[in-house]
C-alpha positions, 0 to 999 in steps of 0.5 A, spaced: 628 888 504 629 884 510 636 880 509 636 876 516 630 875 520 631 869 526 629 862 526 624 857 530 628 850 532 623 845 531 619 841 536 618 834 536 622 828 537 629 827 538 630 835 537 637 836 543 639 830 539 638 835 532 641 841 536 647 837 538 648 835 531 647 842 529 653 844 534 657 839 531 657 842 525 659 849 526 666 846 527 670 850 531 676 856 529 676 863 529 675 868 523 677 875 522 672 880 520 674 884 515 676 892 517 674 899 515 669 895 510 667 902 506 662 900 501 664 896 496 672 899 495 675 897 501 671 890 501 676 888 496 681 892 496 682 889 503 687 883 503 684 876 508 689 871 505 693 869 500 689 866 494 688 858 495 689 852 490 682 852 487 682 844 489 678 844 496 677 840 502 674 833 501 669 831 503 665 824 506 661 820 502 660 812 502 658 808 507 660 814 512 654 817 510 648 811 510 651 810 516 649 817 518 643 816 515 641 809 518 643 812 525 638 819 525 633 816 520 627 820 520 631 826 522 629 833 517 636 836 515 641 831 514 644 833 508 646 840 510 648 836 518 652 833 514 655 839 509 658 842 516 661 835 519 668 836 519 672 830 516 674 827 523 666 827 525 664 823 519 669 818 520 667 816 526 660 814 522 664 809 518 671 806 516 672 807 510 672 814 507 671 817 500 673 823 498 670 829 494 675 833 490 671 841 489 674 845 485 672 853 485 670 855 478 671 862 481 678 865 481 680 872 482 687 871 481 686 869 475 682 874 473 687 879 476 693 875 472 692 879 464 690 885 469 698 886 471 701 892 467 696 893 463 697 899 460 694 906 462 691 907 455 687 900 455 686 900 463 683 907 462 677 905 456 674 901 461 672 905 466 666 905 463 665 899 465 659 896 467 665 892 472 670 898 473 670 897 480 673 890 480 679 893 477 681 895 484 680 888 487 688 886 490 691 879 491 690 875 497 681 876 498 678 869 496 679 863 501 676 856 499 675 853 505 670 857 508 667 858 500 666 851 501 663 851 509 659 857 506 656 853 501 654 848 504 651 851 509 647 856 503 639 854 502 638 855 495 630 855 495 630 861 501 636 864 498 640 865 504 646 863 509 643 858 515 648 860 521 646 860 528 639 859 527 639 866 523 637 867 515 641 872 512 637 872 505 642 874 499 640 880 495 642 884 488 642 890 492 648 886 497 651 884 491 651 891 487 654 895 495 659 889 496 662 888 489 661 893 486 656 892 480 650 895 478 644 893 476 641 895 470 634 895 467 634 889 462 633 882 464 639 877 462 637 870 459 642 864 462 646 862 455 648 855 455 645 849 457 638 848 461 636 855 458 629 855 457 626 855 449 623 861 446 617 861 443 616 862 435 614 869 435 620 871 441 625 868 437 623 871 431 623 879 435 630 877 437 634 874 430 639 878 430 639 882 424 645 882 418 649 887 421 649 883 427 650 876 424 657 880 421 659 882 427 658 875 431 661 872 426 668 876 425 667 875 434 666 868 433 674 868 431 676 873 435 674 870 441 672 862 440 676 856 439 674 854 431 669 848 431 668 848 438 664 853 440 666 856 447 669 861 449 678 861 448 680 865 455 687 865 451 684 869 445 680 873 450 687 875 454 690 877 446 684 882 444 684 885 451 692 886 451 693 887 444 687 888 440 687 896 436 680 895 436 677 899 442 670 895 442 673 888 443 678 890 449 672 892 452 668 885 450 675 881 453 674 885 459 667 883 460 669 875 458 674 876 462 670 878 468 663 873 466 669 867 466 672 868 474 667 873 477 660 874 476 658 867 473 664 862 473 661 856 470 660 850 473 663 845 469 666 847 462 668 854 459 664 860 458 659 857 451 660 861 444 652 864 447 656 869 451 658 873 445 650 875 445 651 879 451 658 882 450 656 884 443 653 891 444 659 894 447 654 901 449 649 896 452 654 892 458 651 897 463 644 896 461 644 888 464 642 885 470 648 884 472 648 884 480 641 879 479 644 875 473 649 874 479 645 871 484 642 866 479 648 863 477 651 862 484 645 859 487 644 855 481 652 853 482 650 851 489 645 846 487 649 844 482 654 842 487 649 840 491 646 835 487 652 832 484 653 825 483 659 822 484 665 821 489 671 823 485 671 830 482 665 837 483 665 843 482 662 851 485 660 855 479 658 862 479 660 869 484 664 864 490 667 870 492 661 874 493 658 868 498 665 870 502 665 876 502 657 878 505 658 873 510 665 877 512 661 883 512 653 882 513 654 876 519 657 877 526 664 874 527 662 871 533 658 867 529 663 864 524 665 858 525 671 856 520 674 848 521 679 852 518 684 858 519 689 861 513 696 858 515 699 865 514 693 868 519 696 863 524 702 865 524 699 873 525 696 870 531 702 867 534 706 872 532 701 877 537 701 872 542 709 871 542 709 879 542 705 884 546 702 890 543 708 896 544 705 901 549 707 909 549 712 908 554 715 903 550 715 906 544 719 912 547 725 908 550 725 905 543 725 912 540 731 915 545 734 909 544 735 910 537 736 917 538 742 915 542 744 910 537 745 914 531 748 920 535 754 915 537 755 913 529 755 920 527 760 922 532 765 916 530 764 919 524 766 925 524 772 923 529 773 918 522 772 924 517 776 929 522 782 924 522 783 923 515 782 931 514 788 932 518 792 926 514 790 928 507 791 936 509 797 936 513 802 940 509 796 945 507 795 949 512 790 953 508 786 947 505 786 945 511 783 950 515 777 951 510 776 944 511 776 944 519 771 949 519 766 945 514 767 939 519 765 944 525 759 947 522 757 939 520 759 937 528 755 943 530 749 941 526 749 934 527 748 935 535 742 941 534 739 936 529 740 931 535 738 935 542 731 938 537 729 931 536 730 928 542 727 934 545 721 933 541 720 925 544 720 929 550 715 934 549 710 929 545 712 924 551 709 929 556 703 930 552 701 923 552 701 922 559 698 929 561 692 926 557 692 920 560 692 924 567 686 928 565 
């Protein structure tokens, strides 16, 4: 399947007018491209930040935006032009400026919270896991402010990232190599609100029979508030840490990973209807979970997208994800972040303040400390020779015996020394006999 393929710009009237706007919202900044991304392993095992608050950048609404209207009318795209301005942009089309509060529902240190020490034995019955391979995920991998760029760049009917007039179509397949979760063969209805009805029939092939009723029941308790019928991440963190119930620290790992990762919800917690897709422990593996995937970050997209109001929104579904293909599947030097992590700043000042450390360099640091802890080792053994002389004086032969064992140590100490000086020698000979040939 083609995952990118490059886009025509459109013809007609004020098109540089377009161009120009489109150049505006790319923003300006620079990105680091994740290194060493082996499969999905090394993708998120890699550390690009430190986790952001889940409250995001705001954005312009108001009369900003009917001005921006009013000013390119007639003008296809405005609303993904406008998605990518940065703040300082949008206010040049009107005085006052509404913000937009965005939330990301999608949280991996939440996730990775009920996961700190826990124990072997539990951590080891989830191997089997249809989400094994998030538990290799550290700290520090998600940034909000580019999810938030990113989704405001995401065509949802074309399912792809718009950048620099390239499409970067996302897939199942871009979802199970990056993250790590596989497709399975059994499709995945979306519980909650908007699912569509069965028919008569359907619905009586699906009816849970009494066996089945039993056991949502008794899971109803152990995993959902009483009366309200959602889902209670506290309970869910309970069965998983402390439950003797093999089954259920399975089912809370799989709540868990539903709720921060695979399809956070967009605006509510996870319904009572998500225990129908945990309740067979021995069927986790065969679900569509890398497609189920895709359908909820798409859907939270539109969602945001759509949403009405200026005060608070939210970004459902696998936000990491969208981060994680861009950094991987898109050219850095076609990513274009407003804004870089603090702590990336401080790198990158700290680069410029300090030049890389060349062969030469490392040499005379290494001879240097040589030099230095051969100085501290002879003023100690003078030290260690002195109080020998004073503690042994009127003992002439415990005396001797312990002049013999400082002799040996000071003997030892200088051929220890002369070998590793020696040894930077020879290294530092080699190097730059490569560099001659």
């Amino acid at each position: 399947m083609q995952r990118h393929y490059q886009t025509r710009s459109r013809t007609g009237t004020g098109t540089s007018e377009m161009e120009d706007l489109n150049r505006t919202a790319t923003g300006t900044g620079t990105s680091r491209e994740m290194e060493h991304l082996n499969k999905y392993n090394d993708l998120l095992r890699c550390r690009t930040t430190t986790d952001e608050p889940e409250v995001m950048e705001p954005e312009c609404t108001g009369n900003a935006w009917n001005a921006f209207q009013e000013q390119h009318k007639g003008k296809k795209g405005l609303s993904t032009i406008w998605n990518g301005m940065s703040m300082a942009e949008k206010q040049k089309y009107g005085k006052k400026v509404d913000t937009i509060k965005v939330v990301v529902r999608c949280a991996t240190n939440s996730f990775l919270d009920p996961l700190e020490n826990l124990e072997p034995g539990r951590r080891k019955l989830l191997e089997d896991s249809p989400f094994r391979k998030l538990l290799e995920m550290k700290r520090g991998v998600q940034n909000n402010k580019r999810i938030k760029q990113l989704a405001s760049m995401f065509n949802t009917e074309e399912r792809c990232l718009e950048i620099e007039g390239v499409k970067y179509v996302v897939t199942p397949e871009d979802f199970s190599r990056i993250m790590g979760v596989e497709d399975g063969d059994e499709e995945i209805e979306m519980p909650g609100r908007g699912a569509k009805k069965k028919s008569s029939t359907e619905a009586q092939k699906k009816s849970p029979n009494e066996a089945e009723r039993k056991l949502l029941a008794q899971l109803t308790r152990d995993f959902t508030k009483h009366g309200k019928g959602q889902i209670d991440m506290e309970k869910v963190v309970e069965q998983l840490r402390g439950s003797t119930n093999e089954d259920n620290v399975k089912r809370a790992f799989a709540l868990l990973t539903l709720r921060y990762i695979i399809c956070a919800p967009s605006n509510c917690p996870l319904t009572h209807s998500f225990l129908n897709l945990v309740h067979d422990v021995s069927g986790l593996k065969k679900k569509k979970w890398a497609t189920y995937a895709i359908e909820s970050l798409v859907k939270g997209i539109k969602t945001l997208k759509k949403g009405k109001g200026n005060e608070e929104r939210y970004l459902g579904g696998c936000a990491i994800f969208l981060q994680l293909f861009a950094e991987k599947m898109i050219p850095k030097e076609n990513l274009h972040f407003e804004c870089d992590d603090k702590r990336q700043k401080r790198k990158r000042d700290k680069a410029c303040r300090d030049p890389p450390m060349t062969a030469e360099s490392l040499y005379l640091k290494a001879k240097e400390t040589v030099q230095q802890v051969g100085g501290k080792y002879r003023v100690k053994m003078q030290k260690l020779r002195k109080e020998n002389d004073s503690e042994y004086k009127n003992d002439p032969l415990s005396k001797n015996v312990s002049d013999s064992v400082i002799s040996l140590l000071e003997s030892g100490g200088e051929d220890t020394l002369a070998t590793c000086q020696r040894t930077l020698d020879e290294r530092f000979e080699g190097v730059a006999r490569d560099r001659r040939c």
